[in-house]
C-alpha positions in Angstrom: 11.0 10.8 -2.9 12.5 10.8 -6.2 14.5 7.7 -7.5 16.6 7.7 -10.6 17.1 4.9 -13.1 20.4 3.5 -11.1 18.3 3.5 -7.6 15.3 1.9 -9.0 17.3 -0.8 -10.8 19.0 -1.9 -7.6 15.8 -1.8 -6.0 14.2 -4.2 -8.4 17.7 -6.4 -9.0 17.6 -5.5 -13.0 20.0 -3.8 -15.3 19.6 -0.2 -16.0 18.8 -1.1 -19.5 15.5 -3.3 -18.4 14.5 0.4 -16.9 14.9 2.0 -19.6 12.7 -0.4 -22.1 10.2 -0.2 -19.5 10.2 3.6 -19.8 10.1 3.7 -22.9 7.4 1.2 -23.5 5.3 3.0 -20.9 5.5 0.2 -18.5 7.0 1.9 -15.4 5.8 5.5 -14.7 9.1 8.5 -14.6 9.1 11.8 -15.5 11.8 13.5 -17.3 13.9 16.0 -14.9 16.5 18.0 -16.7 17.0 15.6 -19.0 17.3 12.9 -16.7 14.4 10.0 -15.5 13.2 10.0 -12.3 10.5 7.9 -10.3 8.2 8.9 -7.8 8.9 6.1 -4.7 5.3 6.1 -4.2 3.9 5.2 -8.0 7.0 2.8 -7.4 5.5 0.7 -5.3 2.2 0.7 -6.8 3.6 -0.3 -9.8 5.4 -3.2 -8.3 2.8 -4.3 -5.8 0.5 -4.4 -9.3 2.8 -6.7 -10.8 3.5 -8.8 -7.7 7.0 -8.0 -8.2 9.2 -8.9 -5.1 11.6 -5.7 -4.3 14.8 -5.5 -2.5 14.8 -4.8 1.0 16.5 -1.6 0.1 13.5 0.2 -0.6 13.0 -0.4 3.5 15.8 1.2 4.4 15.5 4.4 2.7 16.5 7.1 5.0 13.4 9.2 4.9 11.1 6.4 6.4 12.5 5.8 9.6 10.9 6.7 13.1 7.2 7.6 10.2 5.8 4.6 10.7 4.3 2.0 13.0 4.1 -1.5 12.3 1.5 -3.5 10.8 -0.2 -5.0 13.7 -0.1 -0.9 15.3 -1.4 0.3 12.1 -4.4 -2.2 11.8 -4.9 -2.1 15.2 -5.1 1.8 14.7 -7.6 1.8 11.6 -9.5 -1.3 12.7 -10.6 -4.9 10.4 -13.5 -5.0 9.3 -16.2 -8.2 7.9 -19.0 -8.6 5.9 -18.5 -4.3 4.2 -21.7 -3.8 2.5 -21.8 -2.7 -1.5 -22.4 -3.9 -5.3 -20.2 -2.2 -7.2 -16.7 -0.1 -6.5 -18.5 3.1 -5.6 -20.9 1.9 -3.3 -18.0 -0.4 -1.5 -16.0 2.8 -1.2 -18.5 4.7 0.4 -18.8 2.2 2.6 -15.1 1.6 3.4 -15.1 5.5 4.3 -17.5 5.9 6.8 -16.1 2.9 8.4 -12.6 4.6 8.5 -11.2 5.8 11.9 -10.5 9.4 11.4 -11.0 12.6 13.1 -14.4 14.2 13.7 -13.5 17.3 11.8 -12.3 14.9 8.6 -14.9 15.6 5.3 -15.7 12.4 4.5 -17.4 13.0 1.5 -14.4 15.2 0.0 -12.5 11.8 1.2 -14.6 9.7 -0.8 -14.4 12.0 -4.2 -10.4 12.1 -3.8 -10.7 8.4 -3.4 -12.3 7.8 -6.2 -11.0 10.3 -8.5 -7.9 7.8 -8.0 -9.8 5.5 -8.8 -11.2 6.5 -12.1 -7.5 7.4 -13.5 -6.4 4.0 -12.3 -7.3 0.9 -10.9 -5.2 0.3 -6.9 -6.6 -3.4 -7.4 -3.2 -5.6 -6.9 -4.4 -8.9 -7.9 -5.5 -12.0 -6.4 -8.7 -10.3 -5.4 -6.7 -7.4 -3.1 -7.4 -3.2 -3.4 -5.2 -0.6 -1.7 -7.7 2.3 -2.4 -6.2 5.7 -1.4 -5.9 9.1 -3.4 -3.5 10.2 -6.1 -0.9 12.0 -3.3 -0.5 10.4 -0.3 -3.6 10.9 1.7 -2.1 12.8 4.9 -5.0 13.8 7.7 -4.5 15.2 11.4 -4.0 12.0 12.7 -1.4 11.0 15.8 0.0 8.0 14.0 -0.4 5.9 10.4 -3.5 3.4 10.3 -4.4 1.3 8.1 -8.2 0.3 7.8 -8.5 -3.5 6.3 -12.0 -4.4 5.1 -13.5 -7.9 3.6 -16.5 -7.3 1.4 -19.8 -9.2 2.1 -19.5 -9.5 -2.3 -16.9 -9.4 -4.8 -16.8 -6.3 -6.7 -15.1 -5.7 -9.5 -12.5 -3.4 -10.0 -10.3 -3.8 -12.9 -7.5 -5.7 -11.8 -4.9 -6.6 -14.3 -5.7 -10.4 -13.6 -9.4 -10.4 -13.9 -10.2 -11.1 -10.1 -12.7 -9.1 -8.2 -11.8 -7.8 -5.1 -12.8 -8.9 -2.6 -10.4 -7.2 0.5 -9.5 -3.8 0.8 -6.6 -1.8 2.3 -7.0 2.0 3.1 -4.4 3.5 4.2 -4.4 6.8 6.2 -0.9 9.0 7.9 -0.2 12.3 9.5 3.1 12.5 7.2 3.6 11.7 3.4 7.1 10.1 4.5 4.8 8.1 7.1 2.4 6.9 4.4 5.3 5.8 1.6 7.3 3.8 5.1 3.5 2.1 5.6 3.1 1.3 1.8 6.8 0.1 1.5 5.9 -2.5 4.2 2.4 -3.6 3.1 3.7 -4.3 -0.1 5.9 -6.6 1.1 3.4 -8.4 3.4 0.8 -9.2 0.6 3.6 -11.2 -1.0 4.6 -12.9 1.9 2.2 -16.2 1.6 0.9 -17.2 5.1 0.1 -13.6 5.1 -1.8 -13.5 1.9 -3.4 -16.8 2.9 -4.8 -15.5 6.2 -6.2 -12.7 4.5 -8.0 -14.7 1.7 -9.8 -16.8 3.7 -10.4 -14.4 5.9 -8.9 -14.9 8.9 -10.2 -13.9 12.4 -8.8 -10.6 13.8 -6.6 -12.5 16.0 -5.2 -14.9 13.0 -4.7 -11.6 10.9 -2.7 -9.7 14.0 -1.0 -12.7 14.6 1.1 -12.8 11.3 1.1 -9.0 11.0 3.1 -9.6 14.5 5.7 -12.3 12.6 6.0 -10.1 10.0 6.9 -7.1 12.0 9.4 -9.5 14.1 11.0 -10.7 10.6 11.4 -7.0 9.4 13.0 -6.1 12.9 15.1 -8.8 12.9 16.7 -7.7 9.2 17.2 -4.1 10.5 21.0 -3.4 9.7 24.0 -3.1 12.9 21.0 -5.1 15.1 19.4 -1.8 15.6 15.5 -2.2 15.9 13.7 -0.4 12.9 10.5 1.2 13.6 9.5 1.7 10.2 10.5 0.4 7.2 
């Protein structure tokens, strides 16, 4: 989905002057559209999940998201947790973090791994604080039932360019049937890793059960802000 400066301003509770700086100083990624900025959602969030910028919760509510996505404990549940993910450097940890990946038998994992890392080349998806969300430069949309979202903790740090510094040393792969289902899942991961018990358990790292556990509170908390009471399946 396309934003324009007004929408992404409310989203991020600044004036539509700070958006435009931030455009013009290369900051923010938009595209000019008939004379007029717009902003992919997506790069959106990737931006702000960079920066460890909190968003509104309107960015949950967008329209297009609802009924795409499963929660977070589905979703992990879905694409599995994984310890001790073998690998040296960022290529090596990827291949690994691919063939662990819970995806159909007819899925080319190899053409999965070059898309991956052809991301990866163009930019870093390290967030900080030694955290990755790997994934391709479109949405990465397979013939799968439902989003999943595969969660690995590397056996060694690995550096991969994060703005602070920090190796990584947990991954997040995400994985949908739908791009709308993948943005929903992104929208909502971004606001767990700034949520800090959640961050917390998954720095230390946390047994499954730990990890599922305030996935589960955070799902609940989400629900719970849903507008007119109604439960919200995605967000």
């Amino acid at each position: 989905m396309q934003l324009n400066v007004r929408e992404v301003a409310r989203i991020l509770d600044v004036s539509e002057k700070t958006i435009y700086r931030w455009i013009k100083q290369g900051a923010i990624p938009a595209y000019r559209v008939q004379d007029q900025y717009r902003i992919h959602r997506a790069e959106l969030l990737e931006w702000v999940t960079r920066r460890k910028i909190k968003v509104s919760e309107e960015i949950f509510q967008e329209p297009e998201a609802n009924g795409e996505t499963p929660g977070l404990v589905a979703a992990l549940e879905a694409g599995g947790i994984f310890y001790r993910v073998d690998g040296r450097d960022k290529e090596s940890v990827l291949r690994e973090v691919v063939d662990s990946m819970r995806v159909p038998d007819g899925v080319d994992r190899n053409f999965l791994y070059q898309v991956i890392m052809a991301r990866e080349k163009m930019c870093s998806t390290a967030v900080g604080d030694g955290i990755a969300i790997p994934h391709p430069r479109s949405p990465l949309v397979l013939h799968v039932a439902r989003p999943s979202m595969n969660l690995s903790f590397l056996e060694h740090p690995v550096e991969f360019g994060a703005i602070d510094k920090q190796p990584v040393r947990v991954l997040f792969t995400l994985v949908s049937p739908t791009v709308r289902g993948h943005l929903a899942m992104l929208s909502r991961l971004s606001y767990a890793i700034h949520d800090r018990k959640f961050k917390e358990v998954i720095l230390i790292p946390g047994t499954r059960e730990e990890i599922l556990g305030e996935s589960r509170r955070l799902d609940e908390q989400l629900t719970s802000k849903a507008p007119d009471g109604e439960k919200r399946d995605a967000v």
